[in-house]
C-alpha positions in Angstrom: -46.1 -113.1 -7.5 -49.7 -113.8 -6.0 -52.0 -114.1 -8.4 -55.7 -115.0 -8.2 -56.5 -118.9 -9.3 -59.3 -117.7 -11.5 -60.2 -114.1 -12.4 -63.4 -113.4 -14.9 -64.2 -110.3 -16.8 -65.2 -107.0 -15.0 -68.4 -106.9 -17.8 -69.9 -108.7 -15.3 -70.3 -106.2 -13.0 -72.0 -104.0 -15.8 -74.5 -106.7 -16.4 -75.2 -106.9 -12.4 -75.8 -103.2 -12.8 -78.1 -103.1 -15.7 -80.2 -106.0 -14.0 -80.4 -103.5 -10.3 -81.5 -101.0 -12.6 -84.1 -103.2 -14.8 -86.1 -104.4 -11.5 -85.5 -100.7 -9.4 -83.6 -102.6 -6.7 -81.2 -99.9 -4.6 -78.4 -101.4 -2.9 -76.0 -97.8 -2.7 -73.4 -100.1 -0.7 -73.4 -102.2 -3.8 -74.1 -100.4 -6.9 -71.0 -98.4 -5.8 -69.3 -101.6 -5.5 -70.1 -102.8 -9.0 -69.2 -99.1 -10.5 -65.8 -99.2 -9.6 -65.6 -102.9 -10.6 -66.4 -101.9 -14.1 -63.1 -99.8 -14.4 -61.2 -102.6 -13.9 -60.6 -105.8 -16.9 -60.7 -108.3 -14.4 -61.6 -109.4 -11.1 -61.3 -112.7 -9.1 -63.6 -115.0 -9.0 -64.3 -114.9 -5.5 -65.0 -111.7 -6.0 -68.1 -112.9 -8.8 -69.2 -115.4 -6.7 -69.5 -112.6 -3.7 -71.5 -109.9 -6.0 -73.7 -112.9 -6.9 -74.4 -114.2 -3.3 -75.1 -110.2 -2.4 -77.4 -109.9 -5.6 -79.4 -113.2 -4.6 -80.1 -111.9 -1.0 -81.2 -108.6 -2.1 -83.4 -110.1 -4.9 -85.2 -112.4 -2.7 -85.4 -115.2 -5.8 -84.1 -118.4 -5.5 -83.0 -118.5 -9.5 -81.6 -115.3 -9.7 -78.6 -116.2 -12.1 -81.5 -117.4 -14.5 -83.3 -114.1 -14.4 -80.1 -112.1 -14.7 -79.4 -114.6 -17.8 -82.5 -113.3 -19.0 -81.1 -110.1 -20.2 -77.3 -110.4 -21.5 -76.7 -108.7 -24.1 -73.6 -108.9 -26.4 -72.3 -105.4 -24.5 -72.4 -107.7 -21.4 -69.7 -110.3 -22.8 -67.4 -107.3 -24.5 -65.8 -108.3 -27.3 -66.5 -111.3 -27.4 -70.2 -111.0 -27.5 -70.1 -109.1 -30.4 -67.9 -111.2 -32.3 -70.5 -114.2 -31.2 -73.9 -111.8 -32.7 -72.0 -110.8 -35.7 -70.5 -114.4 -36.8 -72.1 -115.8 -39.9 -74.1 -118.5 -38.1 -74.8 -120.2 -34.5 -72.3 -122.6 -35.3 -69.7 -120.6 -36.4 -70.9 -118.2 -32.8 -70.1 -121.4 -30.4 -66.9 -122.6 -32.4 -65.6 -118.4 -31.9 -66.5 -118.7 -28.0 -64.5 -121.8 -27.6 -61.5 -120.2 -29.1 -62.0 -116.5 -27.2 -63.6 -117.6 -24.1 -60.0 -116.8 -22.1 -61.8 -113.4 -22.9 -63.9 -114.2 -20.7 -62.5 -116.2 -17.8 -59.3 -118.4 -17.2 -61.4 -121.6 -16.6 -58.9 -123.8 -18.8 -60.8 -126.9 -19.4 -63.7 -126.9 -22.1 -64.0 -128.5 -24.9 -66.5 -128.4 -27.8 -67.5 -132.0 -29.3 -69.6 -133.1 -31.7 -71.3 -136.2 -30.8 -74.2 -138.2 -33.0 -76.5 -135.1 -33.9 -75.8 -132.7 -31.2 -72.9 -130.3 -30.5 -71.5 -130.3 -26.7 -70.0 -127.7 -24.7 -68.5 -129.3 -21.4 -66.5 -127.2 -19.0 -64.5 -129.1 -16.5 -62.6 -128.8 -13.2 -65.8 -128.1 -10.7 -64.2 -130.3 -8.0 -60.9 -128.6 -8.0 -62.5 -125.4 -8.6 -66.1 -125.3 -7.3 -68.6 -122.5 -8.6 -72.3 -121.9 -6.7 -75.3 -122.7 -8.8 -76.4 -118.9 -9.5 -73.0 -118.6 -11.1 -73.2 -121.1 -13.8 -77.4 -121.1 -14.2 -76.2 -117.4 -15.5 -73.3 -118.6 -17.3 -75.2 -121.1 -19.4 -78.4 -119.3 -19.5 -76.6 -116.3 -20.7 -75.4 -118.4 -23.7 -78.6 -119.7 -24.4 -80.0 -116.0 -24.7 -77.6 -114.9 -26.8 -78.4 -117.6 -29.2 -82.1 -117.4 -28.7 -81.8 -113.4 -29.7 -79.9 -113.5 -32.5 -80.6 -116.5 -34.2 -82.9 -116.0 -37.7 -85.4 -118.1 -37.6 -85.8 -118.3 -33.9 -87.0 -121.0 -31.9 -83.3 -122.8 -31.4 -83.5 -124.3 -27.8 -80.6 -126.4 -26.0 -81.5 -130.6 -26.1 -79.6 -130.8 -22.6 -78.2 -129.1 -20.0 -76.4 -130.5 -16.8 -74.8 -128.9 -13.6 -72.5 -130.7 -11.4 -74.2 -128.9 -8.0 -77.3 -130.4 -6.5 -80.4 -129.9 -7.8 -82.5 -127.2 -5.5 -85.9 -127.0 -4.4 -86.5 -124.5 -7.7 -85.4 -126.7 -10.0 -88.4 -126.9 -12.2 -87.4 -123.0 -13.1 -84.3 -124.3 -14.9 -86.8 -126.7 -17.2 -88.6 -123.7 -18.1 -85.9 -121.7 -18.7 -83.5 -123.8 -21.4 -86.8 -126.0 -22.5 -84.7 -129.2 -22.3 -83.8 -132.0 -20.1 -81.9 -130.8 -17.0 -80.1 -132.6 -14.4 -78.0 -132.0 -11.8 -75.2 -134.0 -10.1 -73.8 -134.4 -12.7 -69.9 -134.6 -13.3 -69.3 -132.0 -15.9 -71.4 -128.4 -16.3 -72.4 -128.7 -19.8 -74.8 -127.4 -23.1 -75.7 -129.9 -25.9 -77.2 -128.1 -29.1 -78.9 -129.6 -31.9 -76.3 -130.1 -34.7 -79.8 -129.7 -37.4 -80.3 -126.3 -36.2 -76.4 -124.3 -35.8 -77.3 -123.5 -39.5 -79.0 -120.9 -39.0 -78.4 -117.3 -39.0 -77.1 -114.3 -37.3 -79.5 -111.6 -37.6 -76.7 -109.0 -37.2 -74.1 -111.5 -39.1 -71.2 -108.9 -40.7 -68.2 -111.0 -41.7 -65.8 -107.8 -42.5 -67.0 -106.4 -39.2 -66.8 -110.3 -37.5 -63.0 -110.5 -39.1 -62.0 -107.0 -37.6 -63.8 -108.2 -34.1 -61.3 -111.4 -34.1 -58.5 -109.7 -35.1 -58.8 -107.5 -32.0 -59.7 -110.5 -29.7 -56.7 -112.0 -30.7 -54.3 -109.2 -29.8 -56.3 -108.9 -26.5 -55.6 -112.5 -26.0 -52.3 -112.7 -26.5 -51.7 -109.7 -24.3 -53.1 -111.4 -21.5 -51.0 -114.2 -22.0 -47.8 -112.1 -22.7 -48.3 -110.7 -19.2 -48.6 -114.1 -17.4 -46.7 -116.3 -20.0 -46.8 -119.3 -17.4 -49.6 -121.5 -19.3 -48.4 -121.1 -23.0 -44.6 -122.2 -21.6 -45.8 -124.7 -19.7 -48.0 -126.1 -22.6 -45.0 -126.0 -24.9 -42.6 -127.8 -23.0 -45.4 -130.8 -22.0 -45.9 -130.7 -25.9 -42.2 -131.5 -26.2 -41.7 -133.8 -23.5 -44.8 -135.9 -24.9 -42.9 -136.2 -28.4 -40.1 -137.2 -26.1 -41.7 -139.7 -24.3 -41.1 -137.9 -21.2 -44.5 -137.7 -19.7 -43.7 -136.7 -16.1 -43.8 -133.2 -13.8 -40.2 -133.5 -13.5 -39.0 -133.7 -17.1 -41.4 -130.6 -17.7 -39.7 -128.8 -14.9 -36.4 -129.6 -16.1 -37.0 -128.2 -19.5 -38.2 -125.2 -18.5 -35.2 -124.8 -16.3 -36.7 -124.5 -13.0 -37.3 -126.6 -9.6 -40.3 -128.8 -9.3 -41.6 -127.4 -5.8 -41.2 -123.7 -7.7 -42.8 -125.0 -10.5 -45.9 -127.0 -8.1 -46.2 -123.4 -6.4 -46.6 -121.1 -9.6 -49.1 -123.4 -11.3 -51.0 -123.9 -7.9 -51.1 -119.8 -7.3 -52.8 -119.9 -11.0 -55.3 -122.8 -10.4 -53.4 -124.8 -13.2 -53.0 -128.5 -12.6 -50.2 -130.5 -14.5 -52.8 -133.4 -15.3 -55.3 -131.4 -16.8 -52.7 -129.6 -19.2 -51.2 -133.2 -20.2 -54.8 -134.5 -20.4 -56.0 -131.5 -22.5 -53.0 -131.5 -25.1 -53.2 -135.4 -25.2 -56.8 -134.9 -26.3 -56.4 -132.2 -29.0 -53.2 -134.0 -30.8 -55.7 -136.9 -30.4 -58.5 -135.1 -32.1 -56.1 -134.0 -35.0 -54.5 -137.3 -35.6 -58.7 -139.0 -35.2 -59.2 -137.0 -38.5 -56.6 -138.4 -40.5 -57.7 -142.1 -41.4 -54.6 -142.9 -42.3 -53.6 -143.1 -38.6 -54.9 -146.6 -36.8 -55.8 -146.3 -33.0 -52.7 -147.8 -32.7 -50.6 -145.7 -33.7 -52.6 -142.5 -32.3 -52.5 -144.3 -28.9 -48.4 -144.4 -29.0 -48.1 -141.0 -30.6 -49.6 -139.8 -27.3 -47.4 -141.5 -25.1 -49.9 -144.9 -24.7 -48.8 -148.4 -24.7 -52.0 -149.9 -25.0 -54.4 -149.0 -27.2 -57.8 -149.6 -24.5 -56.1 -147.3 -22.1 -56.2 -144.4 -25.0 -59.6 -145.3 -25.6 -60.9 -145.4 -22.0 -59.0 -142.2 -21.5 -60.8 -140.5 -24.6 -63.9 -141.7 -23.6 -63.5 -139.7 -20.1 -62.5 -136.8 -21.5 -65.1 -136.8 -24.6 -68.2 -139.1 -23.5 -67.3 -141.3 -26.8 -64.7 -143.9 -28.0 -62.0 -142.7 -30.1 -64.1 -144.4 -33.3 -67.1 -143.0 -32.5 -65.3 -139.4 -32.5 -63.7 -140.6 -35.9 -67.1 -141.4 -37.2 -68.6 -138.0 -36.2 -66.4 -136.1 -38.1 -66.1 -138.0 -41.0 -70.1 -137.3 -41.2 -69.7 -133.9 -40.4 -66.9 -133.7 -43.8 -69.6 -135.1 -45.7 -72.4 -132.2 -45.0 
């Protein structure tokens, strides 16, 4: 079965349409292109990136992505947009996009962090999987105006902002658009969010109609997964290999009762790296057992398959920005709000 490494939603293709329309540009060749796009759920991402490149020729501006940002609207990110406008508070908004954003797109690593007094968003995987700048300055910039629109009081900006391409000759237009620190080069593409400040309000918060909206994201969710059931196997049987002991691609193979090279060449067609998926379980059991104090490093570090505690810390650190006691002490301040 061929199928695409990484696909992202078809709402895309609405938003690209709405934007044509906004600034009067005719393109026939490619408004007809982005119609038909619409009908589908999903498209590949080389497909996106295409659309973009096409958009940012006939738009003549160097920051397009940032201007398209400009006007997302929760209709742009389907359901999940209007789960995100209608949750009880910015906070609760980001914590709902981390869990749903496979809505979205099947970029697998992301995590959400809270570090000192800032919440951080970090998506991984550029270098395996490499997106052009006008992709994610809309991606992130399309966040931050969802927040900035539906936040009560307004006036919530990020506190940092980073992009793993170079910067360009425009990038004083990505200052002015998130209001923050920017930099480029940088290893992760990432939003950090004042922690004093998620408090506030949705100005269309519902929570019956927020709890019907995730009950429905949930089925769509695990209907996209029941038709590719790959990652969720594959997830379950490194879960039980690491309470094994058995921390390599061939045990995993073995349990799941098929050959490595078939194995390699399914998880390659879907983008999915063995690694990452150890890595990323490896940090969430980590995350639970941080929160329970009665666990020392120690024993955390050989829960999750570590003989030595600094390699668990070094390894947390790279995947978090923070030592494993740091992490402990953030939520243990967060418990206490």
């Amino acid at each position: 079965m061929n199928v695409p490494r990484i696909h992202t939603s078809s709402t895309g293709a609405a938003l690209l349409l709405d934007f044509m329309r906004s600034r009067g540009m005719v393109e026939p060749e490619l408004q007809a292109r982005l119609i038909g796009l619409c009908e589908a759920p999903r498209m590949p991402i080389e497909v996106w990136f295409g659309l973009l490149a096409s958009l940012q020729q006939l738009a003549g501006s160097p920051s397009v992505g940032l201007d398209v940002a400009s006007i997302v609207q929760p209709r742009h990110v389907g359901t999940l947009g209007f789960l995100a406008v209608h949750s009880d508070n910015i906070m609760q908004a980001l914590t709902r996009y981390c869990r749903f954003q496979g809505l979205l797109h099947n970029v697998i690593e992301f995590n959400l962090m809270v570090e000192g007094s800032e919440l951080v968003m970090r998506w991984f995987g550029h270098e395996q999987n490499p997106a052009p700048l006008v992709s994610d300055e809309l991606f992130l910039g399309g966040i931050v105006n969802l927040v900035r629109t539906h936040a009560s009081p307004a006036g919530i900006n990020p506190t940092g902002v980073t992009f793993p391409q170079a910067e360009p000759p425009h990038g004083d237009a990505h200052r002015r658009y998130f209001q923050c620190p920017v930099h480029f080069m940088a290893p992760v593409l990432s939003l950090r969010w004042p922690l004093s400040l998620l408090d506030r309000l949705n100005i269309h918060r519902d929570a019956d109609l927020a709890e019907q909206l995730e009950h429905q994201a949930e089925q769509i969710l695990s209907s996209m997964q029941a038709r590719d059931p790959l990652l969720p196997q594959l997830r379950h049987h490194i879960l039980h290999c690491l309470h094994e002991g058995e921390l390599d691609f061939a045990a995993v193979a073995r349990r799941m009762g098929v050959g490595e090279r078939t194995l390699y060449r399914q998880m390659h067609e879907r983008g999915i790296r063995f690694k990452a998926e150890l890595n990323q379980i490896r940090f969430d059991m980590a995350r639970q057992y941080l929160s329970d104090r009665a666990l020392s490093l120690m024993e955390i570090a050989l829960l999750l398959g570590y003989t030595d505690q600094s390699v668990f810390t070094r390894a947390f650190r790279t995947w978090s920005g923070m030592t494993p006691q740091q992490f402990r002490r953030g939520v243990a301040a967060v418990s206490r709000r």
